[in-house]
C-alpha positions as a Markdown table, in Angstrom:
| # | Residue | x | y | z |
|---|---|---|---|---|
| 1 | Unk | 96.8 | 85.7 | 94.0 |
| 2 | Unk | 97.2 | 82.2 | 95.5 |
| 3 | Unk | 97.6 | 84.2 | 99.0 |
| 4 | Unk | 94.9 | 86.2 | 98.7 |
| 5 | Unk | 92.9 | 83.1 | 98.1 |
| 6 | Unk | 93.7 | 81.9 | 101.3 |
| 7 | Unk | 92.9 | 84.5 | 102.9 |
| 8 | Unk | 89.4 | 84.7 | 100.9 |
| 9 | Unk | 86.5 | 82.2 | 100.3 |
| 10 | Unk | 87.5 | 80.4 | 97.2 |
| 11 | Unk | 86.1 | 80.9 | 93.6 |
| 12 | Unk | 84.7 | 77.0 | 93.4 |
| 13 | Unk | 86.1 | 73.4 | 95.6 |
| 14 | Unk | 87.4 | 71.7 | 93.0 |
| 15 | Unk | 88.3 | 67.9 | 92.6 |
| 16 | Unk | 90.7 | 66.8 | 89.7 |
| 17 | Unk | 91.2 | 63.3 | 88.5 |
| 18 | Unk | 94.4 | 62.9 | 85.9 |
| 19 | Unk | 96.1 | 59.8 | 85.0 |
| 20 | Unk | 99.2 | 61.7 | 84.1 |
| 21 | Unk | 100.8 | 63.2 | 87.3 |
| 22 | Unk | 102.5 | 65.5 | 85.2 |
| 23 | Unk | 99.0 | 67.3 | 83.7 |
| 24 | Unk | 97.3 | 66.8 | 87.2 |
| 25 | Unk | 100.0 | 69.0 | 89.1 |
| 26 | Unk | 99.5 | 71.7 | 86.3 |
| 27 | Unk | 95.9 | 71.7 | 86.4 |
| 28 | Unk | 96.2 | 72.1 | 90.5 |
| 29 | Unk | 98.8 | 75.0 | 90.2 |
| 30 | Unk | 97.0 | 77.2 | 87.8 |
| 31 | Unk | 93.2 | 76.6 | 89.4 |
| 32 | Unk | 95.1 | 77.3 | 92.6 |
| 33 | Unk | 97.0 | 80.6 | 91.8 |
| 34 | Unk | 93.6 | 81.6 | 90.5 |
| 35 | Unk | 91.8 | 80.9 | 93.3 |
| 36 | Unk | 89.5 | 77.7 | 93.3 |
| 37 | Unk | 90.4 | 75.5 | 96.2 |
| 38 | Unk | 91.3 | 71.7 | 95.2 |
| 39 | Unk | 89.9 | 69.4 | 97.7 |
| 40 | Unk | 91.0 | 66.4 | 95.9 |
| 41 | Unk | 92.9 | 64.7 | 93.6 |
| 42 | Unk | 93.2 | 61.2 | 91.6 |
| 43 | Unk | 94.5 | 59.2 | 88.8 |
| 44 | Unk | 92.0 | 57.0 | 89.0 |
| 45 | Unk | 88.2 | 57.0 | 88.3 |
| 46 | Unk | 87.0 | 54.9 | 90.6 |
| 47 | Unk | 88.3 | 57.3 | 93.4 |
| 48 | Unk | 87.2 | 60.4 | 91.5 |
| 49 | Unk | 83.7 | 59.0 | 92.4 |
| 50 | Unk | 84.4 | 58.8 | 96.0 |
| 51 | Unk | 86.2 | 61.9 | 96.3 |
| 52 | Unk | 83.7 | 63.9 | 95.2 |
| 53 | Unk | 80.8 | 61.8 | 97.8 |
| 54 | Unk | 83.7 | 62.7 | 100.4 |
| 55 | Unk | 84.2 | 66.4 | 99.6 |
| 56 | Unk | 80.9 | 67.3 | 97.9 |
| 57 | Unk | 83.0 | 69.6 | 94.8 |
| 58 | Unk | 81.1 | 72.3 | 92.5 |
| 59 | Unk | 83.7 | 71.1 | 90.4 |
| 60 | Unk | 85.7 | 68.1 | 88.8 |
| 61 | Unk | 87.9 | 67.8 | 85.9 |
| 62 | Unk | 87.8 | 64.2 | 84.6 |
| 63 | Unk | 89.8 | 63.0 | 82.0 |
| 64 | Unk | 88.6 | 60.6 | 80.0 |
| 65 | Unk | 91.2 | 57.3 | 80.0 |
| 66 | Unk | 91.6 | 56.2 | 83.6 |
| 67 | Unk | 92.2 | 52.7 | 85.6 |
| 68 | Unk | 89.2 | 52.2 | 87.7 |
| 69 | Unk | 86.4 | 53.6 | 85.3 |
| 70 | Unk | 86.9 | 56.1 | 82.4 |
| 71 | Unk | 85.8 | 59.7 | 82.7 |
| 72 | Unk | 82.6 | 59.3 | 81.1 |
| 73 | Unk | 81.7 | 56.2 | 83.3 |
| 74 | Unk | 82.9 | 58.3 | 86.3 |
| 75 | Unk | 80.9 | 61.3 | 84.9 |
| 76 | Unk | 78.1 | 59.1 | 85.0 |
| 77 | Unk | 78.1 | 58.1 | 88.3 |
| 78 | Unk | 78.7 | 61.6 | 90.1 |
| 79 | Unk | 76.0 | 63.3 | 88.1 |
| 80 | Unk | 73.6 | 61.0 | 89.2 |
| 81 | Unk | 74.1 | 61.3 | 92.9 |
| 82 | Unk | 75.5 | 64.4 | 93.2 |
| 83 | Unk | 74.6 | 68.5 | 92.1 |
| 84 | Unk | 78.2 | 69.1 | 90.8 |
| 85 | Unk | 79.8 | 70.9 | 87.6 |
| 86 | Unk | 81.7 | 68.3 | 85.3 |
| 87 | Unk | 84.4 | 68.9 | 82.9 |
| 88 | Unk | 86.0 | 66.4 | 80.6 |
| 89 | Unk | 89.8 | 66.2 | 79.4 |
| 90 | Unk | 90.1 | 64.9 | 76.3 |
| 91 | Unk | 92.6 | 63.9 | 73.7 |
| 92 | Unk | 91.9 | 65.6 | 69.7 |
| 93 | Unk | 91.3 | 61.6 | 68.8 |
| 94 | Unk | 88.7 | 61.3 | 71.3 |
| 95 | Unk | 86.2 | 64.1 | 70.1 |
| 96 | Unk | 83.6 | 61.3 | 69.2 |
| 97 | Unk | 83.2 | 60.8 | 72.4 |
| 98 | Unk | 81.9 | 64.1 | 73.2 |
| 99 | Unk | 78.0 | 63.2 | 72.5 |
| 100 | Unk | 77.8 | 60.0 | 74.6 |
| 101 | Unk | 80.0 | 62.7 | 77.4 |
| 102 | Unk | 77.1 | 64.9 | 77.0 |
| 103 | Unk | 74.9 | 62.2 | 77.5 |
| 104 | Unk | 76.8 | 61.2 | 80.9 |
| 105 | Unk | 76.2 | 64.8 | 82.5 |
| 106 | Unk | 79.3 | 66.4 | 81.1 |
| 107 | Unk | 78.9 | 70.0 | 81.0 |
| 108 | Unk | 82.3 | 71.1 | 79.3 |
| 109 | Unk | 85.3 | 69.5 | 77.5 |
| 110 | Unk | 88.5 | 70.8 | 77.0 |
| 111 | Unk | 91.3 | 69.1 | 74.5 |
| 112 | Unk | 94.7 | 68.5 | 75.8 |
| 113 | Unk | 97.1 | 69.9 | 75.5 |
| 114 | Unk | 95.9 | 72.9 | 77.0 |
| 115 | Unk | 97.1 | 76.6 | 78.4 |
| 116 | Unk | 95.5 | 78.6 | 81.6 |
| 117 | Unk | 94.4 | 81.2 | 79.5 |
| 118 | Unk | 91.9 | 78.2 | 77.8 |
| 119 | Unk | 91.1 | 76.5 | 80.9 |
| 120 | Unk | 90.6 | 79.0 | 83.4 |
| 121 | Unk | 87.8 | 80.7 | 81.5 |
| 122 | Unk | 86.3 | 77.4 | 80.6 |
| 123 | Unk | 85.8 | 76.7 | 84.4 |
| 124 | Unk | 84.6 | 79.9 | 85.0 |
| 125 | Unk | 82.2 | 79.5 | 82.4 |
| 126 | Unk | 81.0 | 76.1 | 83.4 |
| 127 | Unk | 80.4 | 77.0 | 87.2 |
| 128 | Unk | 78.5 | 80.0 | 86.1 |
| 129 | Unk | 75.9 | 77.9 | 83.6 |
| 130 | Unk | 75.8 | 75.1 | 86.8 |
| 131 | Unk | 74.9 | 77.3 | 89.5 |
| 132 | Unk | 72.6 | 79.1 | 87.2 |
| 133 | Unk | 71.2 | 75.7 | 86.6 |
| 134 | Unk | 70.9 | 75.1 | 90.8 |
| 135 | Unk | 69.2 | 78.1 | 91.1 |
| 136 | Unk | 66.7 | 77.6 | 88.9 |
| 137 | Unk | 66.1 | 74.0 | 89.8 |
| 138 | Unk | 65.9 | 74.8 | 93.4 |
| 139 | Unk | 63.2 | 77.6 | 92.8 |
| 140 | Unk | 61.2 | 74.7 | 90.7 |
| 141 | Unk | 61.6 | 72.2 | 93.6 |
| 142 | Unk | 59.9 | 74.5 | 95.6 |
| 143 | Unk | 57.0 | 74.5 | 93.3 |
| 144 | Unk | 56.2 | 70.7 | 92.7 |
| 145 | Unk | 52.7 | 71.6 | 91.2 |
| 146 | Unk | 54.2 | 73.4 | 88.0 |
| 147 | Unk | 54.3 | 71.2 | 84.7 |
| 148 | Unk | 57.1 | 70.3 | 82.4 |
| 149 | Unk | 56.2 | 73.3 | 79.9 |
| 150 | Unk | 56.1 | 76.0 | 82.7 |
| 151 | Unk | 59.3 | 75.1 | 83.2 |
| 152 | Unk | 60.9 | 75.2 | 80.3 |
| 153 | Unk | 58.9 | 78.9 | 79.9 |
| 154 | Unk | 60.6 | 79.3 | 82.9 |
| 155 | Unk | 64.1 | 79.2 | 81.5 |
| 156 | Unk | 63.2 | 80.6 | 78.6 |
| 157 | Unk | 62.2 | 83.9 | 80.3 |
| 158 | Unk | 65.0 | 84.3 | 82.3 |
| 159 | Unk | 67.2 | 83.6 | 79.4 |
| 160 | Unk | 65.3 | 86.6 | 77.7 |
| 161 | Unk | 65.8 | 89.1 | 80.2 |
| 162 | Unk | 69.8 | 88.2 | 80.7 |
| 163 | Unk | 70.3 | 89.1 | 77.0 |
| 164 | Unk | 68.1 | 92.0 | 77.8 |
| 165 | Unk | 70.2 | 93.3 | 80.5 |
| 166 | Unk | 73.2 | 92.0 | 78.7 |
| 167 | Unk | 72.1 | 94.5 | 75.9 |
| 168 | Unk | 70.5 | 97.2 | 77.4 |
| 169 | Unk | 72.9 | 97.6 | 80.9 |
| 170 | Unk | 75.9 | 96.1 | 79.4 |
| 171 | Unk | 76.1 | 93.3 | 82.2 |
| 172 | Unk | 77.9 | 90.0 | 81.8 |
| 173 | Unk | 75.3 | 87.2 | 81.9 |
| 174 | Unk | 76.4 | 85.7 | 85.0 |
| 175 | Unk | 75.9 | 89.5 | 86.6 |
| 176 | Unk | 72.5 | 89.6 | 84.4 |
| 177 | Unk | 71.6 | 86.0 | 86.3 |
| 178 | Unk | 73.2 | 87.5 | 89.5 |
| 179 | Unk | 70.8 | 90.5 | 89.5 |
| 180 | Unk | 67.6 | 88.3 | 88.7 |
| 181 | Unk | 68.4 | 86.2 | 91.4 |
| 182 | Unk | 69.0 | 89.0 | 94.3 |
| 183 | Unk | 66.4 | 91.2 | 93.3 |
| 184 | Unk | 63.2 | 88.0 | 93.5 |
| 185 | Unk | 65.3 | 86.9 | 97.0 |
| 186 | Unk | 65.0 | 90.6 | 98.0 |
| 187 | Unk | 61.2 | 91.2 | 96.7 |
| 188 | Unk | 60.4 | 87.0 | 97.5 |
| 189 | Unk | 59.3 | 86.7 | 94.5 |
| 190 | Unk | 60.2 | 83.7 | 91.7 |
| 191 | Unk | 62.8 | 85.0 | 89.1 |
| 192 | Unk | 59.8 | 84.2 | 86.5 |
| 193 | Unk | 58.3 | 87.1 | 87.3 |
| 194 | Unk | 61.3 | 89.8 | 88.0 |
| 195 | Unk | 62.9 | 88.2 | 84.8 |
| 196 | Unk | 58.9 | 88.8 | 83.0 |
| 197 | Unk | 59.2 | 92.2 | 84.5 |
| 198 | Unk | 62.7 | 93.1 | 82.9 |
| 199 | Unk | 61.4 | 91.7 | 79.5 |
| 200 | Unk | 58.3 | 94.3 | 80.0 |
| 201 | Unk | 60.7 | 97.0 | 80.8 |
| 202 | Unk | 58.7 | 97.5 | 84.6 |
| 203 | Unk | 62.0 | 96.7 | 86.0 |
| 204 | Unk | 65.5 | 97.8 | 85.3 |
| 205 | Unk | 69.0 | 97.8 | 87.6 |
């Protein structure tokens, strides 16, 4: 498949940052052979942060101990200048860590030691919920005037109709998401209303 992806647009760019050469080559071969295009890569924090200002990533994989600055200090630092998917590598003694991750911007975490068939669905799963998240921010930046609560009744109207259209039309919710997106771009409308529209039952695929 790793031909193919040449050949295609990638799934996701992708920058890694992995102490251990050893995990860092893995990680690269199996996001690779699947697809996603890795722009970058580092065993250090410090230049985790500067690969992703250089490359501009939907994607890194941080682990958490690094030289430089540790994955949640280099999580911190990319979330807040940059609209990127993060997902942190951690050890089973460092789940306590996971809040103040959260806390840092850290959308995912997977614990090492880890096989493809684990990771590649968590990355999957991660981009989906992040550009989900884009979309949905970049429709609200385009309507400044709207308060706090309309958009969280935003969110939560679109999150009804996915499970409606997961339910009803048997779509996975990133297809669900995918078909509220298209069909306001197509209509120019905000997916508020298409997604208020599915809810009602005026609108099905």
């Amino acid at each position: 498949m790793s031909v193919g992806a040449n050949e295609t647009e990638s799934l996701a760019r992708v920058v890694i940052a992995e102490d251990e050469a050893i995990i860092r080559l893995d990680l690269k071969e199996i996001l690779t052979s699947a697809g996603y295009d890795v722009v970058g890569e580092s065993g250090r924090g410090d230049e985790a942060v500067e690969l992703v200002a250089e490359h501009q990533p939907d994607l890194v994989i941080l682990d958490i101990k690094m030289p430089g600055l540790d994955g949640i200090q280099a999580a911190r630092e990319i979330t807040s200048r940059h609209q990127v998917a993060v997902m942190l590598l951690t050890a089973f003694s460092q789940r306590d860590l996971i809040e103040e991750a959260r806390d840092a911007g850290v959308a995912a975490y997977l614990v090492k030691p880890f096989q493809a068939r684990e990771l590649l669905p968590a990355v999957a799963d991660v981009l989906s919920r992040a550009r989900q998240e884009w979309a949905l921010a970049a429709e609200e930046s385009n309507e400044p005037e709207e308060r706090a609560e309309d958009k969280i009744a935003t969110r939560r109207i679109v999150d009804q109709a996915k499970a409606v259209l997961m339910d009803r039309s048997d779509m996975a919710e990133n297809d669900a998401f995918t078909f509220i997106q298209q069909t306001a771009m197509q209509n120019r409308a905000r997916m508020r209303d298409v997604a208020q529209q599915i809810v009602d039952g005026t609108l099905q695929p």
